[in-house]
Each structure stands twice: as C-alpha cells, then as structure tokens.
N, C-alpha and C positions, 0 to 999 in steps of 0.2 A: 340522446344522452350528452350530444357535444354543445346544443345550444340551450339548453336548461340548467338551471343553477339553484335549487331550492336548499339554500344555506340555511332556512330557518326546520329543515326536518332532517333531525337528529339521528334516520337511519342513512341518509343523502350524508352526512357529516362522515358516519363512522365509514360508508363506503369508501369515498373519497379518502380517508385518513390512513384504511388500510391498504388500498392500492396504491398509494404515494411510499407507503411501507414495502410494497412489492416492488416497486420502481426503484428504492434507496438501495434494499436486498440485492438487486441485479446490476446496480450499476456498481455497489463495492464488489462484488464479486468478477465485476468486468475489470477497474482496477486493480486488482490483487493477481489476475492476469499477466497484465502490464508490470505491475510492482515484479515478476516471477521472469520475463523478457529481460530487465535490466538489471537480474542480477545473475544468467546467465550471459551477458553481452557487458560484460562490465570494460570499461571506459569506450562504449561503441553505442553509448544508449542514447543518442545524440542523433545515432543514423537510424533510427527507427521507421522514419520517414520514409527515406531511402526503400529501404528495405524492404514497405510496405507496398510502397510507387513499383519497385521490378516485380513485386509477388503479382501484381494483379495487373503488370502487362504479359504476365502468363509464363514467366521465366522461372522454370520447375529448379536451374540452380540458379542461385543468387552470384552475380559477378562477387570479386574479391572487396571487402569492404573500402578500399585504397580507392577505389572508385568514386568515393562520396566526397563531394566537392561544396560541401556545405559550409558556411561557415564557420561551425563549431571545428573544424576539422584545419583550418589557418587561424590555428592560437599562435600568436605571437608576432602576425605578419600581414602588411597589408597588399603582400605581394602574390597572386593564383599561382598555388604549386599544386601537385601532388602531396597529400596527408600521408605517404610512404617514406618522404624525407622529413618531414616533423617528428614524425616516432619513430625512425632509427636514432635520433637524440633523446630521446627517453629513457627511462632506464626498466620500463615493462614493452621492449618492443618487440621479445618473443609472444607477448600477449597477443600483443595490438597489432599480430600477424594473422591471427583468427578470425576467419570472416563473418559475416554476422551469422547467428546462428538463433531458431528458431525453438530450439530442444538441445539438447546436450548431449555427448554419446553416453552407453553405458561407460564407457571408459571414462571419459571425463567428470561421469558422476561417481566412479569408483575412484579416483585417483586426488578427484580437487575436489568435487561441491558437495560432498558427505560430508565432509571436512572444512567446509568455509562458513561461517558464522552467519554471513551477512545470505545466502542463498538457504541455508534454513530457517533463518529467519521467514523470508519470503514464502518457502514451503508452508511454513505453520499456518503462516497469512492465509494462501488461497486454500488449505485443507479447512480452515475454520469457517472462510466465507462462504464455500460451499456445502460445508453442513448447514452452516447460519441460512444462506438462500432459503434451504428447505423450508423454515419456517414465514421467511417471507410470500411463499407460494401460499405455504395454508393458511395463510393471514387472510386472505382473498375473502371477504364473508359468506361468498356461495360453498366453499368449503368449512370452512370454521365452523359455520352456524349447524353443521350436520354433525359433526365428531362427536361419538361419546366421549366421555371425561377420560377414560383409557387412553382412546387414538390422538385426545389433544394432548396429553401427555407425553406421548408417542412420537406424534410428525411435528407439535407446535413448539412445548415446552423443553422436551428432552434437546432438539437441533440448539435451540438457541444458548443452555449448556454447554454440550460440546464444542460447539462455533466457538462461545465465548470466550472457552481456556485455551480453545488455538489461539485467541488473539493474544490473551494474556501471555502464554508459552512467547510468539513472536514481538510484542513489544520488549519482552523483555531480554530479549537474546539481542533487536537493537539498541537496547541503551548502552547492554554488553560490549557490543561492538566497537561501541566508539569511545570505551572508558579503558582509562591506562592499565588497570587492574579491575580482574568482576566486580570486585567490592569496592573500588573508589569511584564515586561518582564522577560525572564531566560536565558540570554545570555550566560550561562555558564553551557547549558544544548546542549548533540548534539541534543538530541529530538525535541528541540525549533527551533536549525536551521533548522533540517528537514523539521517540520512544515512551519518555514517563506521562504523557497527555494521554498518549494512546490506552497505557496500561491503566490507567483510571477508566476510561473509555469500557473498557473490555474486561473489568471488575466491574463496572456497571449491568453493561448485558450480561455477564454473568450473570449477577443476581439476579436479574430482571426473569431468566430463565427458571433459575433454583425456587424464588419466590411464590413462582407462577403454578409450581405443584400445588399450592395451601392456595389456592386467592380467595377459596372457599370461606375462610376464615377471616375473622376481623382486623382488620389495620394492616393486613397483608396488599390487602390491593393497592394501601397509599404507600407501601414502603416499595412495591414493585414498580409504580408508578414513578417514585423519586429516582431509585436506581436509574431507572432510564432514563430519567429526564439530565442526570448529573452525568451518564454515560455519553448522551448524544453531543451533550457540549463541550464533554473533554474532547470526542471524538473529531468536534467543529474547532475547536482551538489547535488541535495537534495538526488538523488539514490545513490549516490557514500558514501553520509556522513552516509546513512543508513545502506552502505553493511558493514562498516567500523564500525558503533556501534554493528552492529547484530552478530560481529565475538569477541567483549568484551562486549559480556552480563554478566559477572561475573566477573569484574575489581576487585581486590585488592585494597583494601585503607588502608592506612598505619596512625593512629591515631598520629599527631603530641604530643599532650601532653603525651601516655605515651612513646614516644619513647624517648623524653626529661628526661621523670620521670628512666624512662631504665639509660639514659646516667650518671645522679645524682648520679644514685643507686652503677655505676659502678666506 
C-alpha cells in the first residue's frame, strides 16, 4: 500500500483524501494541546523545550524554570546571566517565579484561569478539537462506508457541529482579548486577525457539519462542499498570520517622540 499509487481509481482517491482528513484531525488536536501549555505557562512558553528535554531524562520534578538558559530567557543582553535577574526588573515577576508547569492546580484554576480570557479561550479550542477528532476517526472509509444514516449522523455529522462552535466560541473570545473594548475591534492587531480568520474558519465547519444532516437533498452537497472549502482556507490564512507573529514575539518599537527629542537635541 506504501509503493502503489493508483491516482486514476477514484475509490484509491477518496481513501487517501479521507485519511489525510484523519491526519489534519489529529494533528489539530495535537496543537490545541500545545495551544492549552502556553496559556497555562504564560511568559514561560519559550521554555517548552526545556521542560520537555528534563521530563524525558526521567525528572518526575521539573528544576525551577530560572534554570533555562536559552536564549529567549537573555532579552536585552548579550551577557550569560541567570533569567532570575532579568525578571526581577519586570513588573510580572511574582509570575515569572512559577516554574513550568504541566496542568494548573485546582487552586490556580479557581482563583486565575476561570477567569482569564486568553486560557478559556484555549479550553474551547481543544474541548472542540477533540470532539472535532471524532469525526476525523469516522471519516476512515472502513468506518464510514458501514454507518447507517442515524450513526453517521451521530459519530460523523453531529462532532463536527459541536467541534465547530468550540471553535467558533474560542476564536472569538481571542479577538476579544486583544481588543480595547468587546465591541471595538483592533484591526491593528495580527492577534485580532488571527482570531477573525479563524472565526470564518470555524463558521465554515460549522456549516459543513449542520449541512451535512440534508446532503440527501439537492444543492446541499455543493453548499457543504463550499463551506468547507472557504472554512479550510480561512483556517490556512489565520495559521500562516500566526506562524508569522510567533517568529516576532519581541518586536522592537522605536518611541517616535524621543527619537524626535534625539534629533532636537542633535
């Protein structure tokens, strides 16, 4: 099955097309993981590495994250210190005393991440993608092709619904995030597009699920068909704009008035 390729039979196509669908399922759900890490480990999301490198030399507690001697961790200096006197000059450095952490306590989810925007956001994320998964599993044609019209409705149709309003629910709580007020947008955030790329994204699969009860019916299958096809590539636009801020997480800003006050002076 690894050295044959019969692209010219059409049941060869749709295998391939829904197992590439089980692959995309699993790997967003592996992200959304990830995405769920760095918003309990917030300004530490950097030491992941770290963190992963001491878990699997078998170190049941993780050293203090002051340990992590990474680059990211000598912002401002091209001098090897300790990351414990950088963020005593910060002004989150009761935070950025928390060592990394893998899960939250109850405590910390009763007292801060019930209550943090940005951490339920990421909750909605993986509670959708792991509904969503489901339906990548039954996507598998050795399952699918067997379902009566109930169970596909059931394991195939109804996940990819619920998934899809997680997503919806979560993109829209980040655009929230990072806008001045709920209701004023922040168009001059890439954060915001993210979030509104995504949320067309995830009004796409939505439909695509909702649709997908009628496909019995005519003009249904092309209108579930465009959903998804408009969903995927919001979904590929808003990943692109994210890999793109995640690589200037520490952008330089250049203060216009004193550069002015500089130029006076000179």
């Amino acid at each position: 099955m690894f050295v044959r390729y019969p692209v010219w039979d059409v049941s060869y196509d749709v295998a391939i097309v829904f197992t590439i669908a089980f692959i995309g399922a699993t790997v967003f759900e592996f992200g959304s993981i990830l995405l769920m890490l760095e918003a309990v480990n917030e300004n530490r999301a950097d030491c992941f590495g770290w963190a992963v490198e001491e878990s699997v030399d078998g170190m049941l507690h993780l050293t203090h994250a002051d340990n992590c001697k990474h680059a990211h961790a000598q912002k401002g200096t091209f001098v090897k210190q300790s990351s414990k006197t950088l963020d005593n000059n910060t002004t989150e450095s009761a935070g950025n005393d928390r060592m990394w952490s893998w899960w939250p306590t109850w405590y910390e989810l009763r007292s801060h991440y019930f209550f943090d925007i940005g951490f339920l956001a990421c909750s909605s994320q993986t509670f959708g993608a792991t509904v969503f998964w489901i339906s990548g599993f039954t996507a598998l044609p050795p399952i699918l092709n067997n379902l009566s019209t109930p169970a596909e409705n059931g394991v195939y149709w109804l996940p990819q619904v619920i998934g899809g309003t997680g997503f919806i629910v979560s993109s829209t709580l980040f655009m929230v995030e990072v806008q001045p007020r709920w209701y004023i947008p922040a168009p001059g955030v890439l954060g915001w597009h993210i979030g509104l790329w995504n949320l067309v994204g995830a009004i796409g699969f939505t439909l695509c699920g909702a649709l997908g009860f009628g496909i019995t019916h005519p003009g249904v299958e092309y209108a579930l068909t465009l959903s998804t096809f408009i969903g995927s590539w919001a979904f590929l636009i808003g990943s692109v704009i994210q890999w793109y801020e995640s690589l200037n997480k520490y952008p330089i800003w250049v203060d216009q008035k004193i550069e002015r006050l500089g130029k006076r002076k000179s």
